[in-house]
C-alpha positions, 0 to 999 in steps of 0.5 A, a space after each residue: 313724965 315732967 323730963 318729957 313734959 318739960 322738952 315737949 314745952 321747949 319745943 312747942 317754944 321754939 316752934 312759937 318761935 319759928 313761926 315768926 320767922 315763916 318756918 311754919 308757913 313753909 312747913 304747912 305749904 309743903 304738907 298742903 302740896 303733898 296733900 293734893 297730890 297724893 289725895 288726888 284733889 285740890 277740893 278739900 271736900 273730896 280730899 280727906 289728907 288735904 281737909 286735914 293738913 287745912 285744919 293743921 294750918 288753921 291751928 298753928 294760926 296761919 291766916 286763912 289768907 295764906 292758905 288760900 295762896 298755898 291752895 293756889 300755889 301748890 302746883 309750883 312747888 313742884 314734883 314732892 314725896 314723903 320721905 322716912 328717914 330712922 336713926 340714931 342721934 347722941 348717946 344712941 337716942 332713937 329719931 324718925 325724920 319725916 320729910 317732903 321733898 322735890 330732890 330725894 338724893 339731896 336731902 337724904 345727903 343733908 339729913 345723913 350730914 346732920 347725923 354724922 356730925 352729931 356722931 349718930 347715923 342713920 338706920 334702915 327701915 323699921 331699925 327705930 319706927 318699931 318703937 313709935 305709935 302713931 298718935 294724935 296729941 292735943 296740949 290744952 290749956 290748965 286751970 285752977 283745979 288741974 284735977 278735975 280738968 284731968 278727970 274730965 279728959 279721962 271721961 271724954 275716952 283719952 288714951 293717955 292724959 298728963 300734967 305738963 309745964 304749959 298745959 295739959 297733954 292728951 293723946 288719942 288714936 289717930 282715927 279719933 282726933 277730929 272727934 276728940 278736937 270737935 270734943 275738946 271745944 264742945 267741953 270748953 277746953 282751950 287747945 294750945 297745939 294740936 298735931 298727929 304725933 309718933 310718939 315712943 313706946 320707950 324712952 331713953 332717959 337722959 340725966 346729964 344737962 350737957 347730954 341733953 344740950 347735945 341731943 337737943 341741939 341735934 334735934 334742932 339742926 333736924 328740925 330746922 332743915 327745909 325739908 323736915 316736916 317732923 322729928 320723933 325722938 325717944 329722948 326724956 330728960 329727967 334733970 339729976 337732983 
C-alpha cells in the first residue's frame, strides 16, 4: 500500500494547501446547502446529512463562524443537485467525480472537457463506480511504537489499517464513522483528516513517474473545478526501483 499511501499524502497536501485559498470554504458551503435541501431541515438536530456535513467542516478547521454564515447563507446558493460523473482518465485509470451544482449541462460540459483533454472520457453509469465502496477514512497521526498503535486500531473493530507516509490510515463501513471518530479521541488518538471516501476494490498500478505526473496532473484539474466535491481514482503509484 506505500504508492497508495504515498499519493493520498500528496493529496492531503494539497488540500492543506488549497484551504488557504478558500477552496475548502467553498466546497463545505455547497455540501452544507445540499445538506438542508435534501435533509429537509436547516436544524442539524433534525437533519442527520446536515449534522454530518457540519462535523466535515469542523474537521477540515473551518471556524465556526463561517459555518454559521453558510447556515445562514445556503438559500442564496440557489437550486443545487448532486451530480456522478464515471470515466476514465491517462492510461484507462478508472475515476468517480462527485459534484454539486446549480447548472447540471454546465458542468457536465466542463468535466467532459477536462477528460477529453487528458485524452480519457467519460463512462456511463456503473461502467467505473462497481469497482468503489463507500467507506469511511480516518488518517491519525503515528508514534513512536507505530506497531502498538496498529494493533490497537485493530482492536477497536477497523476494516482495514495501514502505515502511511503522514500517519496511519483507517478505514471503517460508513454506518460506523461517528462511532469510530467518538472512538479514535476516546483512546487519545489524534485525527489528521477524516471524510467518507469511495475507495477501489482494484487498483491500477502505475510505475512510470511521468505516467504518474500525467494522471495526477488530471486529477488535479478535476479536483480544482468549482463544482467538485470529491474524485475517486483507482491510480496507485509504485515508483520502479
Amino acid at each position: 500500500m506505500s504508492g497508495h499511501s504515498h499519493y493520498a499524502t500528496i493529496k492531503r497536501q494539497k488540500e492543506a494547501k488549497d484551504s488557504a485559498k478558500g477552496r475548502i470554504f467553498s466546497r463545505h458551503a455547497k455540501a452544507i446547502a445540499l445538506a438542508i435541501k435534501v435533509g429537509g431541515s436547516a436544524d442539524p438536530e433534525l437533519n442527520s446529512k446536515l449534522r454530518f456535513a457540519i462535523e466535515q467542516a469542523k474537521a477540515d478547521n473551518l471556524p465556526k463562524a463561517n459555518i454559521e454564515r453558510i447556515l445562514q447563507r445556503s438559500q442564496e446558493m440557489g437550486d443545487l443537485e448532486e451530480v456522478v460523473y464515471e470515466g476514465y482518465g491517462p492510461l484507462g485509470v478508472g475515476v468517480v467525480v462527485d459534484a454539486v451544482t446549480n447548472n447540471r449541462n454546465r458542468t457536465s460540459q466542463e468535466i467532459k472537457n477536462i477528460f477529453e483533454r487528458a485524452g480519457g472520457r467519460l463512462a456511463g453509469p456503473g461502467s467505473v463506480s462497481y469497482n468503489f465502496e463507500l467507506k469511511g477514512m480516518f488518517t491519525v497521526k503515528k508514534k513512536d511504537d507505530v506497531e502498538s498503535q496498529m494493533l490497537s486500531l485493530i482492536d477497536l473493530g477497523v476494516e482495514d489499517v495501514f502505515e502511511a507516509e503522514d500517519g496511519i490510515e483507517i478505514y471503517v463501513a460508513p454506518e460506523q464513522f461517528q462511532e469510530t471518530r467518538n472512538k479514535l479521541l476516546e483512546k487519545g488518538f489524534e485525527i489528521i483528516s477524516s471524510e467518507l471516501t469511495k475507495r477501489p476494490k482494484n487498483y491500477l498500478i502505475v510505475e512510470n513517474e511521468n505516467d504518474a505526473k500525467r494522471i495526477m496532473s488530471f486529477l488535479d484539474a478535476l479536483e480544482e473545478h468549482d463544482d467538485v466535491q470529491g474524485v475517486y481514482s483507482n491510480f496507485d503509484f509504485s515508483p520502479q526501483n
